[in-house]
N, C-alpha and C positions, 0 to 999 in steps of 0.2 A: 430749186423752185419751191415758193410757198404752197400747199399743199390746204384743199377746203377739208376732204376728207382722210383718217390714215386707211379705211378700207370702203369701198361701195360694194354692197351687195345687189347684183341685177336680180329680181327675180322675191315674189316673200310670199311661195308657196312654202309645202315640205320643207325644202332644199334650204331655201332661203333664209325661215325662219329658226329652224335646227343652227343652221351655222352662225347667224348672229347670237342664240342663247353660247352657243360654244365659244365663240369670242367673249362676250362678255366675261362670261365663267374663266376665260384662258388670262383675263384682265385688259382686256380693250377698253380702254377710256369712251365710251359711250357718244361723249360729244363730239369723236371722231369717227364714230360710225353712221352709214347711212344705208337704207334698202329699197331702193327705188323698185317702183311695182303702181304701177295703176290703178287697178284692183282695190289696192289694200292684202294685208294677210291674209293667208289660204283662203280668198273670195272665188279664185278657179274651185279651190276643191270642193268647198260646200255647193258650187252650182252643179258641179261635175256627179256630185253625192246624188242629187235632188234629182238633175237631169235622168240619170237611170234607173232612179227608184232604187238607191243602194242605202240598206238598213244595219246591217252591219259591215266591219270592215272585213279582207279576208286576211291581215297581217295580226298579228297578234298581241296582246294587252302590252308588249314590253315595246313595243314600236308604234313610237307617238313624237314631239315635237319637243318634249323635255332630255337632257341630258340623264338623270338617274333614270333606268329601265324601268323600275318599281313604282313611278309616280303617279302614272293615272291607277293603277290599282290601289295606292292609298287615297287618289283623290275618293275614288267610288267608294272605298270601308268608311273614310271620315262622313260622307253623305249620304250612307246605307244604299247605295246604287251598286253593292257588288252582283244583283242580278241582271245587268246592265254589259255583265263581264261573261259571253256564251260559250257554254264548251265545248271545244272541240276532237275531234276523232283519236287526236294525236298528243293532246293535252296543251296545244297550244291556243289557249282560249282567245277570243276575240271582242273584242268592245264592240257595243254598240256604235253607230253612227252620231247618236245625239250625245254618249256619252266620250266619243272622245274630243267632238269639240267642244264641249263644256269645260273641259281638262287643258284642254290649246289656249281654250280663250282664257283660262284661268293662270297659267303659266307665261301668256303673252303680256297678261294686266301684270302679273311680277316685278318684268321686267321693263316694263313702262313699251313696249315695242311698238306701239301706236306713233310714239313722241318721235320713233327715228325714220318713219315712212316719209319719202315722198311719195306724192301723187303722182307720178308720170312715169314715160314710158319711153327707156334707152331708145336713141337711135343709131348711135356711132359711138365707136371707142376707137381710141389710137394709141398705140401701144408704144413709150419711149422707157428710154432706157432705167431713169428713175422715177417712172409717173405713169400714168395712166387718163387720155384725156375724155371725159364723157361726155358724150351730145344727148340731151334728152329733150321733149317738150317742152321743158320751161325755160333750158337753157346749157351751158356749160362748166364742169366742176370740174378740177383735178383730185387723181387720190393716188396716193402711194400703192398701192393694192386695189385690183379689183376680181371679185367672184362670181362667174356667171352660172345664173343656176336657175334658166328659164324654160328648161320643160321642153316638152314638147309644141310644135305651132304652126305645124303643119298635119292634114287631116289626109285619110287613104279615102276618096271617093270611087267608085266604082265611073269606070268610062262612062257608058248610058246614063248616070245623074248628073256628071258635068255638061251634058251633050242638052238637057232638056232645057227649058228656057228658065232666066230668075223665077218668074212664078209661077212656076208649077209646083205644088204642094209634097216636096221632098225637101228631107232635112239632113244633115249627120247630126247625130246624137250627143257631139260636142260642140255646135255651133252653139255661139254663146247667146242668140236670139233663142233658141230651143227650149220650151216649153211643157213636159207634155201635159201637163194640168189645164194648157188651154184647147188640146184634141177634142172635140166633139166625143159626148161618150155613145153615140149612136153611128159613127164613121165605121171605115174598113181599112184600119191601118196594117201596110206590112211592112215587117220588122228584116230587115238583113245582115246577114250575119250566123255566126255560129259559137261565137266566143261566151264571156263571163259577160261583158257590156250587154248584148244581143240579148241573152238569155235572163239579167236583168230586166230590162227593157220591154221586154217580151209580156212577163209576169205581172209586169205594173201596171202597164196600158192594160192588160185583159178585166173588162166590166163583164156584164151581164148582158149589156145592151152593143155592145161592140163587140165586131171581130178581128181577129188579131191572128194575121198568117206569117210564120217564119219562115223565111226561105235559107236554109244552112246544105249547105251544099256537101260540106263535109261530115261525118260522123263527128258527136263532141265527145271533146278530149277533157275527162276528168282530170283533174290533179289539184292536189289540197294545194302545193304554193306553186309560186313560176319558174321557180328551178328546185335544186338538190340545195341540202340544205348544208351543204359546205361550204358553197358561195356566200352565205353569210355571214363568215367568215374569214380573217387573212390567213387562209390555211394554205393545204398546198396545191388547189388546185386553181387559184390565184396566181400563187408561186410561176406553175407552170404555162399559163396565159401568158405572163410578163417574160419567160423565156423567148415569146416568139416575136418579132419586129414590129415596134410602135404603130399605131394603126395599118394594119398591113390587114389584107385579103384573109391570112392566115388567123389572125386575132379574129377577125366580124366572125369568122365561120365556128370556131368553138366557142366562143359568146352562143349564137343563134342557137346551136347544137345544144348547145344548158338549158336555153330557154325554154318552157312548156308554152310557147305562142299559140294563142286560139283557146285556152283550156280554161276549163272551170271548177271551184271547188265543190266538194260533194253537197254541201248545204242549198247552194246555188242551182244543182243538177237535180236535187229531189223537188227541190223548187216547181222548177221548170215541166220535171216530168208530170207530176201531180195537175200542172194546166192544163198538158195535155189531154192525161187521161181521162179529165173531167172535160175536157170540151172547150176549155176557155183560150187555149191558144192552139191551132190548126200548122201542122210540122210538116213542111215540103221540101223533101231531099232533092233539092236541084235550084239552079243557078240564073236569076235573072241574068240575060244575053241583051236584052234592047223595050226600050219604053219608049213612050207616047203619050205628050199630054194632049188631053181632052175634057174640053169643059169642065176643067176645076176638079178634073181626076187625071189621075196616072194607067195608063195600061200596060202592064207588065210583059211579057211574050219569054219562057223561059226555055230553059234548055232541054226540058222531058218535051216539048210542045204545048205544052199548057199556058196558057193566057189567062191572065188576075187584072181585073178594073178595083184600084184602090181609090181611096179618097185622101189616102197620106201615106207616104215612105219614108223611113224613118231607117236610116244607115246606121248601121253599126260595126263599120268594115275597122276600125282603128286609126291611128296615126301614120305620117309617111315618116319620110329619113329624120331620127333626133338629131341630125348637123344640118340641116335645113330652118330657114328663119331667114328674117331678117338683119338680124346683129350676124348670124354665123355667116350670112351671104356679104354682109358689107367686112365681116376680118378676112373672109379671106382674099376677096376682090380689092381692098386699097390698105391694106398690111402686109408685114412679110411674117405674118404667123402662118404657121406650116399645117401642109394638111394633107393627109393619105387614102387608102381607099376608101371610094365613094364620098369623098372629103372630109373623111373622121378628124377633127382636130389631132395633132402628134402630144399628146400629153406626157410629163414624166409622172413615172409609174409611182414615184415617193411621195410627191406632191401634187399632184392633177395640175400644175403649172403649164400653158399652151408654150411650146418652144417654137421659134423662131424658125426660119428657113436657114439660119446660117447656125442651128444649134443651139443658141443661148438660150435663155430663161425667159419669157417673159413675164409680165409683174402681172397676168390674168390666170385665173385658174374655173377651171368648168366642172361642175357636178352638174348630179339627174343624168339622164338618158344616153348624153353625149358625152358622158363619161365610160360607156359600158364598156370599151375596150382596157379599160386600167379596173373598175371595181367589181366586171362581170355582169350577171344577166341580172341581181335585182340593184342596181345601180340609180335605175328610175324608181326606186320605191321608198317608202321610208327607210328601210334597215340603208339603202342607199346613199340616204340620207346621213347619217350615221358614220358610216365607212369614211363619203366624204372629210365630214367633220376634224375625224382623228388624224386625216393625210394633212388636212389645212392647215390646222391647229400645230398640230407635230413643224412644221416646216416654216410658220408663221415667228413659232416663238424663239426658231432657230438660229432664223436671222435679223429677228430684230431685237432690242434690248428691251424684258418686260417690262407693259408700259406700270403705271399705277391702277391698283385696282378700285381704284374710285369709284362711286355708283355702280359697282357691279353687285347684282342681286344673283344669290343660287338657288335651283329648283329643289335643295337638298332639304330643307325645313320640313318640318310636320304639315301636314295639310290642316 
């Protein structure tokens, strides 16, 4: 079968865009690559960045969107922005916000990655034996290969905000309508939550003129990254993950167990404390249980017995299952790709390739979050990113015959 594309990338966040510079680099003929995404590149993450008031990253200067680990630190020396580059506790320092997507957008113009965007948004894939068929909004393409690397897209709201009606003035903090620069700065916003997000959030809404109540239920969990820093690595505690049966019960629970879920970095928590202590954000160890809208406010009723009349809620509870979606609900309701506890895709461990119910190969392969069971707990993150890359790349060029490296540009040049 004639073939439109030889690989479609779903997905041009992190995931997405990481993996097209690695093709290219690996020698993918360019005019046979495509990255469908709506958006445009990393348009989730800049609104995601904005949405929480996040000013620097907490992943570290060598975890970025280019292949050489070094590059946004030469971008910064070439443009005297190494103060741009903040240090941290453990010497693994962090970029700023505005300085690493200056370095994305700069390494994106490289590679011309604008040119290979569609605009639109997968709706169906069908998986045959040498092809791959994509339904999108504008229409239908075939491609020898395809990479699904869409993130998370489902949100954890808490019972009682699903419960209350469309307008009542409650948000989650990733709803892509979400604002908080259009919050009144004289409101009574409470902030839910207890994590990194929460605690962001928390810090940026608090004015002068506003009050800002956090309801964290738990005690917060410091920790500089989201896991041990072996995981970012193919070491052996990798190794020993991939010993126990392809998404099985067994794998989610040592994933989970790595995870530092809910936790924040120390820069984040001094943050956070300092609003406290000054007044500017008010800390309520306990649990909204049920709300009430009224007149264009919310009343809270929580689990010490205390009742809060807000004028905005603003969730910061996280994401639900990363094999939840759209795409992942239609492969596995009219495909025969396989799928294990809690419906983790059955990935091989060498190539993140979704295998079949009868064992085979299929020609899809999944990075980001719904990967966690083959590249562990920071899977969804950049370095994630990354790990992917080298599974794809490694298995891509093993079985097909290098294409020509034609129009391929590398991010290995001087800045």
């Amino acid at each position: 079968m004639t073939t439109d594309t030889e690989i479609t990338i779903i997905g041009g966040g992190v995931h997405g865009t990481h993996l097209a510079i690695r093709l290219l680099n690996a020698g993918v003929n360019r005019e046979r690559l495509r990255i469908c995404d709506p958006n445009g590149l990393l348009a989730n993450l800049r609104r995601q960045c904005m949405q929480c008031g996040m000013t620097e990253l907490r992943s570290p200067f060598v975890h970025h969107i280019a292949q050489d680990p070094f590059s946004l630190r030469e971008f910064a020396k070439q443009r005297g922005r190494q103060d741009e580059i903040v240090a941290s506790e453990t010497g693994g320092d962090r970029p700023t916000v505005s300085l690493f997507f200056d370095h994305a957008e700069w390494i994106c113009e490289q590679y011309s990655l604008a040119a290979l965007v569609e605009s639109t948004r997968a709706t169906a894939l069908t998986d045959n034996d040498d092809h791959v068929e994509i339904t999108t909004q504008n229409g239908r393409h075939i491609a020898r290969w395809c990479l699904l690397a869409v993130g998370h897209r489902r949100l954890n709201r808490p019972v009682w905000a699903a419960e209350l009606p469309s307008e009542a003035p409650v948000d989650h903090v990733w709803d892509e309508e979400f604002d908080p620069g259009r919050i009144d700065e004289t409101t009574t916003v409470g902030v839910v939550g207890g994590g990194i997000t929460a605690a962001k959030c928390a810090t940026t809404l608090a004015q002068p003129s506003r009050e800002v109540r956090l309801f964290a239920r738990s005690p917060f969990r410091v920790k500089l990254r989201e896991a041990g820093t072996d995981w970012m690595h193919f070491s052996r505690v990798v190794d020993r993950l991939h010993e126990l049966p392809s998404a099985s019960r067994e794998r989610a629970k040592r994933v989970a167990a790595a995870r530092y879920s809910g936790g924040m970095p120390p820069h984040v928590f001094r943050r956070l404390r300092r609003a406290i202590e000054d007044g500017q954000v008010d800390l309520y160890r306990t649990e909204i249980t049920a709300t009430t809208a009224a007149g264009g406010t919310v009343v809270a009723s929580c689990r010490d017995g205390t009742a809060h009349c807000l004028d905005r809620v603003v969730c910061a509870t996280g994401f639900g299952s990363p094999y939840e979606g759209p795409l992942f609900d239609q492969l596995r309701t009219e495909t025969a790709l396989a799928a294990g506890y809690r419906n983790a895709p059955v990935l091989a461990d060498e190539t993140l390739r979704w295998r079949r119910e009868d064992g085979t190969l299929s020609r899809i392969a999944v990075s980001g979050a719904a990967a966690q069971q083959v590249l562990g707990p920071f899977s969804r993150n950049i370095i994630g990113a990354r790990q992917a890359g080298d599974c794809v790349v490694g298995w891509l060029q093993r079985s097909e015959r290098k294409p020509s490296r034609k129009h391929v540009q590398t991010d290995q040049r001087d800045c």
